[in-house]
PyMOL CGO cylinders between C-alpha atoms (Angstrom):
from pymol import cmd
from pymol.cgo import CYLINDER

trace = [
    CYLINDER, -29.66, -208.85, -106.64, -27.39, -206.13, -105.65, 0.3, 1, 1, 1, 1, 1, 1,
    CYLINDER, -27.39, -206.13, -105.65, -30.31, -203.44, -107.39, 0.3, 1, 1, 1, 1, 1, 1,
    CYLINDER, -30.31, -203.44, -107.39, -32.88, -204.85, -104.92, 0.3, 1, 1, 1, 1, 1, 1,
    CYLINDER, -32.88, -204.85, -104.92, -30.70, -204.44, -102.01, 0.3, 1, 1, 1, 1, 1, 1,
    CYLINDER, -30.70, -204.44, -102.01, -29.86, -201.20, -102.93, 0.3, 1, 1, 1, 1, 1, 1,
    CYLINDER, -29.86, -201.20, -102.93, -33.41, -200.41, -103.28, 0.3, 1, 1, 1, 1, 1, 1,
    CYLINDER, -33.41, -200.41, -103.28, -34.97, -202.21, -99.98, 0.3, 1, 1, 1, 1, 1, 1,
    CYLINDER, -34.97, -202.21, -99.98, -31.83, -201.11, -97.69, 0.3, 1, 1, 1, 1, 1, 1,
    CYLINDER, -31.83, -201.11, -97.69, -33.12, -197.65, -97.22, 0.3, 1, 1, 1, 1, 1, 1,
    CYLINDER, -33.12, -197.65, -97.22, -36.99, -198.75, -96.77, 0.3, 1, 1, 1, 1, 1, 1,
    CYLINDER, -36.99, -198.75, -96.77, -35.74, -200.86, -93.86, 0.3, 1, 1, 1, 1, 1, 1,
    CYLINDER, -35.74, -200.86, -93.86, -33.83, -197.80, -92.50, 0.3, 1, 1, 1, 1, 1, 1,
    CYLINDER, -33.83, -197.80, -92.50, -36.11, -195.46, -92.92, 0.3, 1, 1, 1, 1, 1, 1,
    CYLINDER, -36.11, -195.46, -92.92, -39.32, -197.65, -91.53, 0.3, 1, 1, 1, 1, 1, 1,
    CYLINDER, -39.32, -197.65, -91.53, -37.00, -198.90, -88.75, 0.3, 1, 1, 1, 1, 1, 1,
    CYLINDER, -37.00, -198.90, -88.75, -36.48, -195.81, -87.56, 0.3, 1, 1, 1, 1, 1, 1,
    CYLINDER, -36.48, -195.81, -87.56, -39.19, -193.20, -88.58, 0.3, 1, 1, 1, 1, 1, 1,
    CYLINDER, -39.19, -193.20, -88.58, -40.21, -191.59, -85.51, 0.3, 1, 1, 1, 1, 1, 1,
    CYLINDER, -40.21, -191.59, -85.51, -36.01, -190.23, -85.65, 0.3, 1, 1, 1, 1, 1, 1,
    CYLINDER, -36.01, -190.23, -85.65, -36.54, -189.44, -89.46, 0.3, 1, 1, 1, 1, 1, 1,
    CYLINDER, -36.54, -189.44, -89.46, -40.24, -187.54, -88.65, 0.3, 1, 1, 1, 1, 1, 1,
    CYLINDER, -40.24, -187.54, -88.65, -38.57, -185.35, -85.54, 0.3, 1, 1, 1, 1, 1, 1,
    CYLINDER, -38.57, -185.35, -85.54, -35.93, -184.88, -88.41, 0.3, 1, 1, 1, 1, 1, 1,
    CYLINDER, -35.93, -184.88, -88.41, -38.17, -183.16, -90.58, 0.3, 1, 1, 1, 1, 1, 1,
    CYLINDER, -38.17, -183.16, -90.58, -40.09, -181.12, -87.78, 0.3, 1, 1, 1, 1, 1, 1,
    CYLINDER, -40.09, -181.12, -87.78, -36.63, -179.86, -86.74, 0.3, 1, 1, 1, 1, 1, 1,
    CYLINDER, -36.63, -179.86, -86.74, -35.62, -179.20, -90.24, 0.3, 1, 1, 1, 1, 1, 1,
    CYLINDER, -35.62, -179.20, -90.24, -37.97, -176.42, -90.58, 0.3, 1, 1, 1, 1, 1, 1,
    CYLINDER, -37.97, -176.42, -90.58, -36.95, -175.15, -87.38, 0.3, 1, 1, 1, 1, 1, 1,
    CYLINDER, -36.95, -175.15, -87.38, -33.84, -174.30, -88.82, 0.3, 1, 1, 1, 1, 1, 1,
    CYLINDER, -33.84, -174.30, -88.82, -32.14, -177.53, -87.73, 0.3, 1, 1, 1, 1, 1, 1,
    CYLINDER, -32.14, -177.53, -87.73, -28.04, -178.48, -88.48, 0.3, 1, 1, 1, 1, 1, 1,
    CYLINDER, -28.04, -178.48, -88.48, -26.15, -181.27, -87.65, 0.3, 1, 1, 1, 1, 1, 1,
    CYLINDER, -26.15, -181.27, -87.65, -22.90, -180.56, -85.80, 0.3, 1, 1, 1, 1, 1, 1,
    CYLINDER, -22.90, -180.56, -85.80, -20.18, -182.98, -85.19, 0.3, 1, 1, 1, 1, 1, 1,
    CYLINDER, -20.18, -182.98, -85.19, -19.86, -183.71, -81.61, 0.3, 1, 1, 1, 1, 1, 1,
    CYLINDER, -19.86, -183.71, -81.61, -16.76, -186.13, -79.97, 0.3, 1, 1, 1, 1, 1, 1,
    CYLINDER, -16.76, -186.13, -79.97, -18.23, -189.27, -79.72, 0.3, 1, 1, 1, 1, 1, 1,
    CYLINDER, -18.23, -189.27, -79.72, -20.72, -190.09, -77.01, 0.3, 1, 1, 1, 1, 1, 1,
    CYLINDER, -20.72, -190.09, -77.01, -23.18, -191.76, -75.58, 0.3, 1, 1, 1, 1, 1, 1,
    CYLINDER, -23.18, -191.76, -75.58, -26.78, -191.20, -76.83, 0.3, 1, 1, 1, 1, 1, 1,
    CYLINDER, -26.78, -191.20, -76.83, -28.92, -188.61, -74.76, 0.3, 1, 1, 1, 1, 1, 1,
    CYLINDER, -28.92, -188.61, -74.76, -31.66, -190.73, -73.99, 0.3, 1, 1, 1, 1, 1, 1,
    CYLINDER, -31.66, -190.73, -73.99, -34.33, -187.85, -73.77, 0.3, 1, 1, 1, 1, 1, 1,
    CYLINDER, -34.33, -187.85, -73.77, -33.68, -187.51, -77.69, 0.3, 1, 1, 1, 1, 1, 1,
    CYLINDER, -33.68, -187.51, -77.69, -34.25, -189.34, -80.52, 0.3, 1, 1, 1, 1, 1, 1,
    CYLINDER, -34.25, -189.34, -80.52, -31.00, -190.26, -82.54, 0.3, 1, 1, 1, 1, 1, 1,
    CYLINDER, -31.00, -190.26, -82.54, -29.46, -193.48, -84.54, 0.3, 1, 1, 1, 1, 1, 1,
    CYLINDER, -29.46, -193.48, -84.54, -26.50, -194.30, -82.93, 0.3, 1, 1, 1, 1, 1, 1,
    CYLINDER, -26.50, -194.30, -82.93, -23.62, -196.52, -83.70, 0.3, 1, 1, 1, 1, 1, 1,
    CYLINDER, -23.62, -196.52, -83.70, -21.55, -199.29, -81.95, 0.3, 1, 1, 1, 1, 1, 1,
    CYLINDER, -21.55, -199.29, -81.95, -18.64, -201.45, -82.81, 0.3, 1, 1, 1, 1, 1, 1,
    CYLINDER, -18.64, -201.45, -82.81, -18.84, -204.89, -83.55, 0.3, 1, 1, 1, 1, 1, 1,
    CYLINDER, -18.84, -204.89, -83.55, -16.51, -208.07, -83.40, 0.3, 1, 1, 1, 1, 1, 1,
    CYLINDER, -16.51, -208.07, -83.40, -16.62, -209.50, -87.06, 0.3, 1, 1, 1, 1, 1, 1,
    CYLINDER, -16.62, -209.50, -87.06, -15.50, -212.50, -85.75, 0.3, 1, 1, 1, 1, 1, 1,
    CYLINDER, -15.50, -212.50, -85.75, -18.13, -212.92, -82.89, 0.3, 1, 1, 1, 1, 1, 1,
    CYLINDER, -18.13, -212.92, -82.89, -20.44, -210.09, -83.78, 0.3, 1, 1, 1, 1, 1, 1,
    CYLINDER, -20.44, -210.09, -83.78, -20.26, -209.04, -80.06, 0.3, 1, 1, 1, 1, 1, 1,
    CYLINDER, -20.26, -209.04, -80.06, -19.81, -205.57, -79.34, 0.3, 1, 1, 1, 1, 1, 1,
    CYLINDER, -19.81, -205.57, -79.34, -17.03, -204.78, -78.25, 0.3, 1, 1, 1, 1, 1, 1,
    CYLINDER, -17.03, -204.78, -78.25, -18.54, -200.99, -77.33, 0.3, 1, 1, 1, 1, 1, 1,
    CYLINDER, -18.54, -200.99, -77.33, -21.33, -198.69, -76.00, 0.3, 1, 1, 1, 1, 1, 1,
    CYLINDER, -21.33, -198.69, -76.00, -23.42, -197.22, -78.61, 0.3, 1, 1, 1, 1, 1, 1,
    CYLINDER, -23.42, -197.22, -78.61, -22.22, -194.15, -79.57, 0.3, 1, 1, 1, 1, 1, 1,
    CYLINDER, -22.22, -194.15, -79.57, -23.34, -190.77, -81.45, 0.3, 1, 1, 1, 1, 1, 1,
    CYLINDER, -23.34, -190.77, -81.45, -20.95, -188.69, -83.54, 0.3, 1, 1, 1, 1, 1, 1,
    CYLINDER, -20.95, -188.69, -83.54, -23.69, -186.17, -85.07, 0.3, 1, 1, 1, 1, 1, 1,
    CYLINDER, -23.69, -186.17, -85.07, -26.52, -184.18, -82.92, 0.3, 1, 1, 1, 1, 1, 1,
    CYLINDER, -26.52, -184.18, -82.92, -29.10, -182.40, -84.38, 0.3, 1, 1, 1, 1, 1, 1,
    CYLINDER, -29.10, -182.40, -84.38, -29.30, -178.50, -83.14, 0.3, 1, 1, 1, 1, 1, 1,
    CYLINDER, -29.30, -178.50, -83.14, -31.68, -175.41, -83.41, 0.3, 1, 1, 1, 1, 1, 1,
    CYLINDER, -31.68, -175.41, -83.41, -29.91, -172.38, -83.41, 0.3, 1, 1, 1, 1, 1, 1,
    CYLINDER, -29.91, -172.38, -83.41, -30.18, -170.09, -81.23, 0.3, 1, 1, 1, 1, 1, 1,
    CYLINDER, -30.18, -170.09, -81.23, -31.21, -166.41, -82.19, 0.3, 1, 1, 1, 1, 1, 1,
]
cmd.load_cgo(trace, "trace")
């Protein structure tokens, strides 16, 4: 049980969110790196995968979405 999950997890990530994980790739080859920025809010001209807290007793949020990572072309 715990092999399948393991196995279909990331196909549910990765279909979920392709259009991040293809913009990923395109970058990538740009010279692309991920820097750690303070936590904010998602620009919403990008694409990212952003995270939120949750209330595991209510599964409210209890939070704005939030990004921790950005992905950036360096400049020459």
């Amino acid at each position: 049980m715990i092999a399948a999950l393991l196995l279909i997890f990331p196909v549910l990530v990765h279909t979920s969110n392709e259009k991040f994980f293809e913009k990923v790739s395109e970058d990538y080859k740009k010279g692309a790196v991920w820097i750690e920025v303070e936590p904010r809010q998602p620009d919403p001209n990008s694409e990212s995968i952003t995270l939120q807290c949750m209330d595991p007793e209510t599964n409210v949020p209890c939070s704005e979405p939030y990004i921790i990572y950005k992905l950036t072309i360096p400049k020459n």
